[in-house]
C-alpha positions as CSV (number, residue, x, y, z in Angstrom):
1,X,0.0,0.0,0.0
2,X,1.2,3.4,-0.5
3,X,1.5,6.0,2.1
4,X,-1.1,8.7,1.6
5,X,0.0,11.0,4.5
6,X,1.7,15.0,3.6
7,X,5.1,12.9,2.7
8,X,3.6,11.2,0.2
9,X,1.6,14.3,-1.6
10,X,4.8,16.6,-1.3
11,X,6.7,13.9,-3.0
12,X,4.3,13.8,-5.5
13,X,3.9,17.4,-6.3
14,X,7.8,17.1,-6.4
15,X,7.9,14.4,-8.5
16,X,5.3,15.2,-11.2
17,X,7.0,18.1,-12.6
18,X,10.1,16.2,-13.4
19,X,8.2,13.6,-14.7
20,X,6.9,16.3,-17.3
21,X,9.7,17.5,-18.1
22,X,11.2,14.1,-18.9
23,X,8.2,13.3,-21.3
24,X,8.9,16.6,-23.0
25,X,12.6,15.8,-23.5
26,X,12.1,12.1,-24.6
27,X,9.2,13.3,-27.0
28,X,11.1,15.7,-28.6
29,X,14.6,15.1,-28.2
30,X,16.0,15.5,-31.5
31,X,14.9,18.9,-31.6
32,X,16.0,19.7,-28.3
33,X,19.6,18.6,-29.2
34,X,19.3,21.3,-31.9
35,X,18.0,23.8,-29.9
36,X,21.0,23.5,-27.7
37,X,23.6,23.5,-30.6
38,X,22.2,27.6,-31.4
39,X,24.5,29.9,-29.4
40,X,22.4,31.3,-26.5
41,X,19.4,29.2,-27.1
42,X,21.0,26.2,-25.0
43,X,21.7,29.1,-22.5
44,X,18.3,30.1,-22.3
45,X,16.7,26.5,-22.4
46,X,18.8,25.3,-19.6
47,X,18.5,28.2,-17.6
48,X,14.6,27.8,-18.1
49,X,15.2,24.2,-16.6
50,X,17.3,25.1,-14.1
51,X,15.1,28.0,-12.7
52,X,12.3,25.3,-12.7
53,X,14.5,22.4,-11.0
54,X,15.4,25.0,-7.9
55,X,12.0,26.6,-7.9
56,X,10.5,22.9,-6.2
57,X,12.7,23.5,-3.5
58,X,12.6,27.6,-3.6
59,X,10.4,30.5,-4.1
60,X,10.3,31.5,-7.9
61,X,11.8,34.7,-7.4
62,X,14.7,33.3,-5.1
63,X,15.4,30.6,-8.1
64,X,15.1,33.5,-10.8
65,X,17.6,34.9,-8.5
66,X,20.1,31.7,-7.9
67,X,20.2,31.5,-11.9
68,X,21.0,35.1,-12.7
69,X,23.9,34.7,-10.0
70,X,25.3,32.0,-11.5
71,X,25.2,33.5,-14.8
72,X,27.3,36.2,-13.5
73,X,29.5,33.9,-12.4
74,X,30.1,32.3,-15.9
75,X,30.3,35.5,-18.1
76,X,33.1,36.3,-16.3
77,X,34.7,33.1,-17.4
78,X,33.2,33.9,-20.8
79,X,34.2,37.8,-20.9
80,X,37.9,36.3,-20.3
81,X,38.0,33.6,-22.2
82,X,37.0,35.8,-25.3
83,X,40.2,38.2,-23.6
84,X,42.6,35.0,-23.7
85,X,41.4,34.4,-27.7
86,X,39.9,30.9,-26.5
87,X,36.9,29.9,-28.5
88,X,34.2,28.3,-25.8
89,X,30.9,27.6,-25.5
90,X,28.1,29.8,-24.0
91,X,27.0,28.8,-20.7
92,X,25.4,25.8,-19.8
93,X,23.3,25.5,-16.7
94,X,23.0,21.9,-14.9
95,X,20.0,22.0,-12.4
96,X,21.3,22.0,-8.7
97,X,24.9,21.6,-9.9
98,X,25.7,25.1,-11.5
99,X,26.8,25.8,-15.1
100,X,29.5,25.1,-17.3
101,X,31.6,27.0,-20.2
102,X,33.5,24.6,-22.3
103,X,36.5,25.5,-23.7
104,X,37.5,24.5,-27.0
105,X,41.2,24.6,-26.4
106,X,43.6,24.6,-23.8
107,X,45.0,28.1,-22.2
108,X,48.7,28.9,-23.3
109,X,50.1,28.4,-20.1
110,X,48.9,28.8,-16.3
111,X,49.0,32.1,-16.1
112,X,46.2,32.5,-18.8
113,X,44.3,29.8,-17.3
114,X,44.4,31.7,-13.8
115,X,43.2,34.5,-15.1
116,X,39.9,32.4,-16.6
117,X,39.5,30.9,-13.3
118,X,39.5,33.8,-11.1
119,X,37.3,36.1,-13.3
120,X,34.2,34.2,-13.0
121,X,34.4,34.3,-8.8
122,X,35.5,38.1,-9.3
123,X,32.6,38.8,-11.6
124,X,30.4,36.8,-9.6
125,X,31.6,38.5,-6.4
126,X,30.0,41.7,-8.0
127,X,26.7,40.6,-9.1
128,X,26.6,39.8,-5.5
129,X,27.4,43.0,-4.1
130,X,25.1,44.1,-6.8
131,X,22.0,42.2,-4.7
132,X,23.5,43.5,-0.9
133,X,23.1,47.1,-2.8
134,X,19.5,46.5,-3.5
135,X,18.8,44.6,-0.1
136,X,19.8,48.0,1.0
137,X,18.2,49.9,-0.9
138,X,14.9,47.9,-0.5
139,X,14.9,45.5,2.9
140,X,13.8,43.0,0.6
141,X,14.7,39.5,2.8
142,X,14.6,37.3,-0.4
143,X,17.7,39.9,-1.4
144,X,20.3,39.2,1.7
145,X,19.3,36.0,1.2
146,X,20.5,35.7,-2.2
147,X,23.6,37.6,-1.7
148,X,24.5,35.1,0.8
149,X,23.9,32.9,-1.5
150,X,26.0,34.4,-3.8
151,X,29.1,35.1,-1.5
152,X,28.9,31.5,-0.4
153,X,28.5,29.9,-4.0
154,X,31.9,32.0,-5.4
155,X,33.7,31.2,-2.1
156,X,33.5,28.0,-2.9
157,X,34.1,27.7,-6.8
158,X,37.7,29.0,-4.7
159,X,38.2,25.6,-3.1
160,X,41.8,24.8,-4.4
161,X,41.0,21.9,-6.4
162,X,40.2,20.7,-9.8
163,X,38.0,21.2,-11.8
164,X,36.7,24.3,-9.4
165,X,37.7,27.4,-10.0
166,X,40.5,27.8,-7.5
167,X,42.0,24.6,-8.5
168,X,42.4,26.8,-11.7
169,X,43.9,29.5,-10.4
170,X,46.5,28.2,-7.5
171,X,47.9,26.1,-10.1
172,X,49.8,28.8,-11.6
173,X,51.6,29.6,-8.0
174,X,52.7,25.7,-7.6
175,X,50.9,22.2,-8.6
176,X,51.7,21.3,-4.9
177,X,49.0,23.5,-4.0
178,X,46.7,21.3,-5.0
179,X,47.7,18.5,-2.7
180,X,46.7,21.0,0.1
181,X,43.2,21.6,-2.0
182,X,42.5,17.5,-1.6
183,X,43.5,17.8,1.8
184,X,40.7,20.3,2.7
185,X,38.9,18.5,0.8
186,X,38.9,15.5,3.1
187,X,38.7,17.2,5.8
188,X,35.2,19.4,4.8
189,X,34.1,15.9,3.9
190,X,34.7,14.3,7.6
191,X,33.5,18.0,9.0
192,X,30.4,17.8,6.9
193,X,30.7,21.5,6.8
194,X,29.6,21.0,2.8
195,X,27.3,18.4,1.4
196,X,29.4,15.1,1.2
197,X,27.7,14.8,-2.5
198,X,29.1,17.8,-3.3
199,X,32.4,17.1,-2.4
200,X,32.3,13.7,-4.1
201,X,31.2,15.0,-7.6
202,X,34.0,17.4,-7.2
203,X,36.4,14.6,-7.0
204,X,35.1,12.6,-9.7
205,X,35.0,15.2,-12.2
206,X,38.6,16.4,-11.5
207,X,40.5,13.4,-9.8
208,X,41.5,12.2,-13.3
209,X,42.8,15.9,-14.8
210,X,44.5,16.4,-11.4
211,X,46.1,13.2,-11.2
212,X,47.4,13.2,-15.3
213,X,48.7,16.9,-14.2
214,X,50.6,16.1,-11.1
215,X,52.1,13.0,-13.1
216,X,53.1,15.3,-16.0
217,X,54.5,18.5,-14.2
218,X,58.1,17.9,-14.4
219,X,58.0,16.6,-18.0
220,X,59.2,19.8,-20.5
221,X,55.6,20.3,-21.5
222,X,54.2,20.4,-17.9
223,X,57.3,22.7,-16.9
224,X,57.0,25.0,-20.0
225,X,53.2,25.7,-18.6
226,X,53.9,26.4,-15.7
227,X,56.7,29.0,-16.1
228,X,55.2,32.1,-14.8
229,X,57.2,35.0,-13.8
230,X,57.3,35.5,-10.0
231,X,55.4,39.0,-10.1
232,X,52.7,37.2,-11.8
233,X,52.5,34.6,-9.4
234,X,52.4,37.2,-6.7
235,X,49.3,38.7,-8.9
236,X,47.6,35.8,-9.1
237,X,48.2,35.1,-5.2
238,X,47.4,38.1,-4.4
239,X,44.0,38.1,-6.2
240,X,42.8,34.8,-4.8
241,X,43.6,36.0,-1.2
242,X,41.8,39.0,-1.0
243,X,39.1,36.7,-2.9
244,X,38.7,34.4,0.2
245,X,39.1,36.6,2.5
246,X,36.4,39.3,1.2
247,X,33.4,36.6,0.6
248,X,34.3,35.1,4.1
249,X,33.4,38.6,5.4
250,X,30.6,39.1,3.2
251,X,29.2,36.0,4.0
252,X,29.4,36.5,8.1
253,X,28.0,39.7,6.9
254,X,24.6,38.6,4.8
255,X,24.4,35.8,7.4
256,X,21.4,36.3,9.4
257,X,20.3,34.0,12.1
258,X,16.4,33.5,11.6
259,X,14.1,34.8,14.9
260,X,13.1,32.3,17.2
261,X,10.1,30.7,17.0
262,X,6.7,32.4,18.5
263,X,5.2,31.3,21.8
């Protein structure tokens, strides 16, 4: 027999979009796939989807929100990309996972590839600010909400590990640094200060690029990459510190504790 308590009927009402939108998709497919191939139009479509996959768990306007954050996030991947003369694709947005840009070759050296990394957090960064300004302006809760959101999203994009963001950028000071990146790793996973999932994808989807670069960075290609000038490694240091440190602010700033429960 099937439980037909509240579980059950929020389940349901969970479940029965999803189920939709999986009909749609296997109905019409092939034209979906070419949909996606148009610049933009994937970006729209899957930001559509997206908006509808957090708005189950959200309010609309706080999902509407999430996705125009993460957005952000990636033009500034896009905006430096385009800077670096590396063709890539528009973004991409996976529901509950983020988005993606694809590049379509590598980055001349680590230096370059820093510079990619680091502009989507410092871009996103602003979009967040952006949504603190009109908290301000407004007293809006969804808004410092969001912002928090936003803080907390790019902070961690800086976790110094591939394929995140950080992982990106501390590679141009030292490959070692990412030994230290899987050691934090670990030990977020044993603090469950982030979701354990999370954390696991993270590994999967960059445990094989990190390990063929660590076992390649003392050949002459792998050394030729990484020569970077010590004022530029200084740069790049320098720019992921004051990274860190500034969302760990913002965050404990935008971080609200919700009032205690009426009598």
């Amino acid at each position: 027999m099937r439980p037909e308590g509240g579980m059950w009927r929020t389940v349901k009402r969970l479940l029965a979009p999803l189920a939709a939108i999986g009909f749609l998709l296997a109905k019409f497919k092939f034209v979906l796939f070419a949909l996606l191939k148009i610049k933009f139009v994937g970006t729209a479509l899957t930001a559509l989807l997206s908006i509808g996959a957090y708005a189950l768990l959200f309010p609309l306007w706080f999902a509407v929100g999430l996705v125009a954050l993460i957005w952000v996030h990636e033009m500034g991947h896009v905006l430096q990309l385009k800077r670096e003369g590396i063709p890539a694709s528009a973004p991409m947005f996976i529901p509950f996972l983020g988005a993606l840009v694809a590049m379509k070759q590598l980055p001349k050296n680590a230096l370059a590839e820093a510079r990619v990394g680091l502009a989507g957090p410092v871009l996103g960064t602003l979009g967040a600010l952006g949504v603190l300004g009109l908290y301000a302006w407004t007293q809006e809760p969804v808004l410092l909400a969001l912002a928090y959101v936003g803080f907390f999203l790019n902070l961690i994009n800086l976790l110094p590990v591939l394929p995140l963001d950080g992982g990106r950028a501390i590679g141009a000071l030292s490959p070692a640094f990412w030994i230290l990146g899987v050691g934090l790793m670990a030990a977020l996973m044993l603090t469950s200060a982030i979701s354990p999932l999370f954390l696991l994808l993270v590994a999967f989807l960059g445990g094989p690029e990190l390990w063929h670069r660590w076992k390649t960075r003392n050949t002459p290609e792998g050394q030729a990459y990484h020569k970077i000038e010590p004022r530029h490694r200084f740069a790049v240091g320098a720019v992921y510190l004051v990274l860190a440190v500034s969302l760990a602010l913002l965050m404990g700033v935008t971080d609200v504790p919700a009032p205690p429960p009426s009598a």
